[in-house]
Structures are given as C-alpha cells and as structure tokens.
N, C-alpha and C positions, 0 to 999 in steps of 0.2 A: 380525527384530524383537527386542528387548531384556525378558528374561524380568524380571519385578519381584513382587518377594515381599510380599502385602498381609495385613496381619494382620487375620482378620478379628473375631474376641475371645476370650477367655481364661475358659476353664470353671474357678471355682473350687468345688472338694470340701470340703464342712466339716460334720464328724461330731462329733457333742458328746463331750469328752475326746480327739480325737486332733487332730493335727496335720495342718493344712490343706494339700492340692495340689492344684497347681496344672497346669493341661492347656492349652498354648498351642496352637490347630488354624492354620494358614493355608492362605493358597491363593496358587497362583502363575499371573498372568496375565501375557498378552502384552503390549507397550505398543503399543496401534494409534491413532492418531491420525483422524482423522474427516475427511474431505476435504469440504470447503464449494466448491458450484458454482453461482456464479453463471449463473440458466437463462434471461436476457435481457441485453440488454448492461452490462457492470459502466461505462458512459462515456455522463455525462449532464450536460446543460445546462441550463441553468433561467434565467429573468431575476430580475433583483435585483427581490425580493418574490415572486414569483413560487412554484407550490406542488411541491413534489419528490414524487413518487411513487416508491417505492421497487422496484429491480428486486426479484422473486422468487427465491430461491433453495433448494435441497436442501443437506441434509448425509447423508452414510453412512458410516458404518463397513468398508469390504471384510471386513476380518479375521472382525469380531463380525457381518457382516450384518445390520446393526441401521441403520436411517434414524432420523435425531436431530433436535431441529426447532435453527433458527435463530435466533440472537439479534441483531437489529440495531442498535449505535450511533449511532440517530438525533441523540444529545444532539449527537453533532460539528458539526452542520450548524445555521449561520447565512444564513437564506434572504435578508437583506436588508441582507449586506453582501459587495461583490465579495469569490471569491479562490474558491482553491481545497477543497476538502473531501471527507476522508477516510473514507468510513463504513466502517467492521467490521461485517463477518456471522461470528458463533465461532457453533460446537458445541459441545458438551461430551458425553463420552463418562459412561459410567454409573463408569468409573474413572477420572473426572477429568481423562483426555486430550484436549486440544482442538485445533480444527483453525479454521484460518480463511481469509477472503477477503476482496477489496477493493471497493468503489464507486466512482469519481471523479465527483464534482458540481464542473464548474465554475458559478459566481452571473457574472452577466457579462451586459452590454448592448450586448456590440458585435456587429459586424455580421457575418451568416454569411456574405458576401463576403468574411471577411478569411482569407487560408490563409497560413500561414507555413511550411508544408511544404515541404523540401526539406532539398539538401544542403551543412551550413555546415561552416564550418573554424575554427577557433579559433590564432593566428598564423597563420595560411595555412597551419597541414598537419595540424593534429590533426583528423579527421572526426567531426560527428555530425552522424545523422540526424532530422529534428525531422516528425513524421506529425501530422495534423490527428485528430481521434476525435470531436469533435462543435465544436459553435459555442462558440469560446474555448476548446477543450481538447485537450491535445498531449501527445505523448508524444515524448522526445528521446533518443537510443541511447545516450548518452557525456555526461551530464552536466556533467562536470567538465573534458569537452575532453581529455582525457588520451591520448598517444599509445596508439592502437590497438594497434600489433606491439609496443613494447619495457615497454606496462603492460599489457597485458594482463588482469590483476587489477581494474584501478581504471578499467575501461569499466561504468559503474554507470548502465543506466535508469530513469530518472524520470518524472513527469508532473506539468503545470504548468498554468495558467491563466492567458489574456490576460483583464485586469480592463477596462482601456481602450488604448484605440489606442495607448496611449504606456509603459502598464506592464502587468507581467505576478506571478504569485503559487507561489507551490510548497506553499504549504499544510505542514502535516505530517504526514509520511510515511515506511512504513516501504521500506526499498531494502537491498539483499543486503550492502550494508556500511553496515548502521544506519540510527537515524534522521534524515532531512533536513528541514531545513528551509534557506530562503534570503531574502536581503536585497536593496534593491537594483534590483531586475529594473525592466528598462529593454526596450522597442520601438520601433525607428524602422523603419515598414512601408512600402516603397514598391511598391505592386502597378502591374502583375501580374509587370513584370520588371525590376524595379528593385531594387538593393540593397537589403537586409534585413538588423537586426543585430539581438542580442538579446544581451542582457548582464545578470550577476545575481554576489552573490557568496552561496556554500554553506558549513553547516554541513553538516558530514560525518566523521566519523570517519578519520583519514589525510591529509584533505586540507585545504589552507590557505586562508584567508579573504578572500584578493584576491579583485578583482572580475574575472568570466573571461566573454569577449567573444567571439560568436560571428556569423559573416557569411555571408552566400550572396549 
C-alpha cells in the first residue's frame, strides 16, 4: 500500500520581540481503501411504480480495522420509468479513502417467463455470454462482441435491462474500461427455442458507435 504524507498542522512560536517559528509535525499514513459488501443480492427487480427496498450492506477497513457505515445513492433511481439503475454504496475512510459497490435495479413489467440466457455470437464468431439475475435483468460477458482470443482486453461485462418485449436499457454504469452507456437496444424474443437477437449500440471508451447484434 502507498505510504502518503498528511500534514496535520503547523505549531506557530511567537515570543513578543523575536522572530516567529514555525514547527511543521506530520504523520504518515497508509492508503487503505474500505471494501463495500454487498450482504443480500446486489440484483433487483421492481415493477414500474413499484417500491425498491434497498439491499443491506457493510464497509471495513482490513488495514485500519475499523467498520465504516454506508452511503447509498438512492437519488439514481427512478421507480416509474422503465430501464436500468445504478445505485452506489461508498465508504469513506477517516483519511478520505473511499471504497465502493454496486446495486442493479432493473423497473421493468415484463414477464418472468422471459429468459434470454444463453450463448450468442455476434457475426457468427465473436461469443458472449448473456445470464438472466432476476426479472428483466442480465448480465452479458463480452459487451461489445469483441473477439475473445485476439482482444482479449476489450471483453468488457455489463448489465442491462429488458424495459419490454421488444426493447432493452443499460442504464449508466461504471465497467473496467469506463463509463457505459448505450442506445438503440432492440429484442426480438422467440422462446423457448427459437431464435433470439439482441442488438444495441455503446458508448465506451475505445470502442465504436455502430450498432452491434448479437444472436443465439
């Protein structure tokens, strides 16, 4: 961990006829970061209008063994309009070091018979994984469809939400190569074994703003 030097204040000496000094003290602490754990599932569905209960969560320090309480961005969340949303749980350490964690609220009235789970391809060879997490809400291994073996780098998961049968949301969110958001998102669900496509175009850092189509 990264030693950082915090000043904590400055003793000044002032004796009538001399000249004033000055005594700088510091301290050096470690930079420890506060781990946020989500302690019920961070992947939740709610109906449009409907009332979000917020998971529970701890923060702690390892380093400073010190439990910190939790700050939650409820402001994110609109309950009565489909899509996806992101809520923040930060800590904050007593030296200003913060740690944080995620929520997914998909708003959404479609039906929990719909599962889009599986294994799609994007031109027929790039793979991603697309998992169901609750009613409307999924998580996709390879966002951007990008070959697996030769990008290696730019396999970025995400998580989205089906608003209706026919379209879907990505909210915004934070992902290992920045932050996402996306336009676009398109469903044509044919259950239980029927072709399945799901189409959207991303903002993303590195990557371009076509729209990128993905099939099982």
């Amino acid at each position: 961990m990264k030693k950082i030097i915090i000043l904590s204040f400055a003793a000044v000496i002032a004796v009538a006829g001399c000249k004033k000094q000055h005594t700088t003290i510091s301290n050096v602490v470690t930079a420890s970061y506060p781990k946020v754990t989500i302690t019920s599932s961070p992947y939740v569905s709610i109906p449009v209008g409907g009332t979000f209960v917020p998971p529970t969560a701890t923060a702690y320090d390892s380093f400073y063994r010190q439990s910190l309480s939790v700050v939650k961005d409820l402001g994110a969340l609109d309950n009565t309009t489909p899509g996806l949303y992101v809520i923040a749980y930060t800590a904050k350490s007593q030296y200003g070091f913060t740690g944080s964690a995620y929520v997914y609220v998909a708003v959404t009235n479609v039906s929990d018979t719909m599962d889009l789970t599986g294994l799609y391809y994007r031109n027929g060879v790039n793979p991603a994984y697309i998992t169901k997490l609750a009613r409307g809400l999924y998580e996709t291994s390879n966002v951007g469809g990008d070959d697996s073996i030769t990008q290696a780098s730019s396999v970025i998961p995400a998580f989205f939400a089906v608003t209706t049968d026919s379209t879907l949301d990505f909210g915004t969110q934070t992902t290992s190569a920045g932050t996402l958001t996306a336009s676009q998102g398109k469903v044509s669900y044919s259950p239980p074994h029927g072709d399945t496509t799901i189409s959207y175009a991303i903002s993303l850092s590195g990557f371009g703003t076509q729209v990128r189509t993905f099939v099982r």
